[in-house]
C-alpha positions, 0 to 999 in steps of 0.5 A, spaced: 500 500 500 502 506 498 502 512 502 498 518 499 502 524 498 500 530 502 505 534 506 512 538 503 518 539 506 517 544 510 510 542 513 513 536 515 519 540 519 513 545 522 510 538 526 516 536 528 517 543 531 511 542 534 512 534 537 519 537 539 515 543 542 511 539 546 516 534 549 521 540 551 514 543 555 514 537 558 521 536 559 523 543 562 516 546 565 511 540 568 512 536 574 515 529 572 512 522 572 504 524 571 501 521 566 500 528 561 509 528 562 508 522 560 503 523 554 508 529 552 515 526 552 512 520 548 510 525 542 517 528 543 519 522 541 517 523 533 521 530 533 528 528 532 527 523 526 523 527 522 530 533 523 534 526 522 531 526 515 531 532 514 538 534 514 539 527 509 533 530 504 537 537 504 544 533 503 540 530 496 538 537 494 544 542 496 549 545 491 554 547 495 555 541 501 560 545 503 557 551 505 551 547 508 555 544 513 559 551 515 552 554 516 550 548 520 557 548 525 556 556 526 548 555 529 551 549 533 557 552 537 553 559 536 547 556 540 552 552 545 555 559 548 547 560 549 546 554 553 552 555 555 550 562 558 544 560 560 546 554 564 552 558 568 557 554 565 564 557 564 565 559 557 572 555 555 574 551 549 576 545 555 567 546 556 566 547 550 570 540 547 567 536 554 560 539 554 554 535 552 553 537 545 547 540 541 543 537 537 545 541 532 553 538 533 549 531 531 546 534 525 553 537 522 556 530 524 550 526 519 552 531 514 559 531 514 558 523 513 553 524 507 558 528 504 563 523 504 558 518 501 556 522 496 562 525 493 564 518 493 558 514 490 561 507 487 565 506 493 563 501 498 568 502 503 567 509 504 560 508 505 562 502 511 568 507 514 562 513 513 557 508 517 562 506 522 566 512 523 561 518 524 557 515 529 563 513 533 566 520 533 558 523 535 559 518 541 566 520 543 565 527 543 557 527 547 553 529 541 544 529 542 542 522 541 550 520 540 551 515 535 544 513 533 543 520 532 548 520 526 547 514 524 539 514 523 542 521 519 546 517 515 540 511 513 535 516 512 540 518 506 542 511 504 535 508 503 532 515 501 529 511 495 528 504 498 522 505 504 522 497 505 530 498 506 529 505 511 523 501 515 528 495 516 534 499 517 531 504 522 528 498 527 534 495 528 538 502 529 533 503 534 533 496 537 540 498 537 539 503 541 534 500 546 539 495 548 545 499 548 541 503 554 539 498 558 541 499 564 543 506 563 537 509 563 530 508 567 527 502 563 521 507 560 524 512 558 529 507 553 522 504 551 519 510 549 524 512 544 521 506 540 516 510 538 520 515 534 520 508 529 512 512 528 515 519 525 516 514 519 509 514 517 509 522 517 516 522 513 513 518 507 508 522 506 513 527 503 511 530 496 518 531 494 516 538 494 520 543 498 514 547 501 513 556 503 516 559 509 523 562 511 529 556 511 531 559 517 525 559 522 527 551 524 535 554 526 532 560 530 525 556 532 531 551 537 534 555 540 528 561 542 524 555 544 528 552 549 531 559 552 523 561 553 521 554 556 527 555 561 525 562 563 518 560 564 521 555 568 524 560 572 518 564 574 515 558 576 
């Protein structure tokens, strides 16, 4: 059964800022463990997959590869000193190397490793160092969503026109990733990003139209929310 077409690009990110919106709510405003923190964090978990493959799809497209992944390294660190800032930690480059990493870091690491495959089409050992490598490195280095962030950005680019493939594959990422946290986080919690698997359903009705609206909105949209949240919770 085919999916019908509905939603473009940029109607895709705009829910995925919702979900993210949501979850980030529950995160840093309500009380923990009641049952509308718990419904707001498991909608969360469609958030950053739907970025994952957004950064893959504007990969496809892109002219300058180069000039993307510039521009994503510069709102990485620009919105790291925020957070940074807003959190009251020392601003130095030690802090900065050792800090937990925005999701930004993750997106410029998906990248940094489609470029490599995408400029080497026929070689299949690149692709397997790229797959490899790049995860590792985000792990190394503290990256949002660590290794599984960067490697599901990377599959949504390999398997961009096999679905059956990309559905498979991003299971057993996601598997992975549940038994990779066994024991390192509370048992729901690593459950619930399971349901980051659904996102899929919303992606694949992508129309392959990009879609009207400021290309910046979802680089600014980030960070903005998360500094309002943070100061709502302050007040409160």
């Amino acid at each position: 059964m085919t999916m019908p077409k509905l939603l473009n690009n940029t109607q895709i990110k705009y829910l995925a800022a919702f979900f993210m919106l949501l979850d980030h709510l529950a995160l840093i405003v309500l009380p923990e463990q009641n049952l509308i923190y718990f419904f707001l964090r498991s909608i969360g978990r469609l958030a950053a997959p739907i970025f994952f493959w957004g950064i893959s799809e504007g990969a496809w497209h892109t002219k300058n590869e180069k000039k993307y992944l510039v521009k994503i390294l510069i709102f990485a660190l620009a919105f790291q000193l925020i957070y940074m800032q807003v959190l009251g930690e020392s601003i130095n480059l030690i802090n900065i190397f050792l800090s937990y990493k925005n999701i930004f870091f993750t997106l410029a690491l998906g990248l940094a490793a489609i470029i490599v495959i995408k400029k080497n089409p026929e070689s299949k050992v690149l692709m397997l160092i790229s797959i490899l490598l790049f995860p590792i490195l985000g792990q190394i280095i503290n990256v949002d969503y660590g290794w599984y962030g960067v490697l599901t950005i990377i599959l949504f680019y390999i398997f961009r026109k096999d679905n059956l493939k990309l559905i498979i594959a991003i299971i057993l990422a996601n598997a992975g990733h549940f038994l990779f946290n066994i024991g390192k986080l509370p048992l729901i919690w690593n459950s619930i990003q399971l349901l980051s698997i659904l996102s899929l359903f919303i992606i694949f009705l992508y129309n392959g139209e990009r879609g009207k609206g400021s290309k910046y909105f979802f680089y600014v949209f980030y960070p903005a929310h998360l500094i309002i949240l943070y100061a709502i919770s302050y007040f409160l």
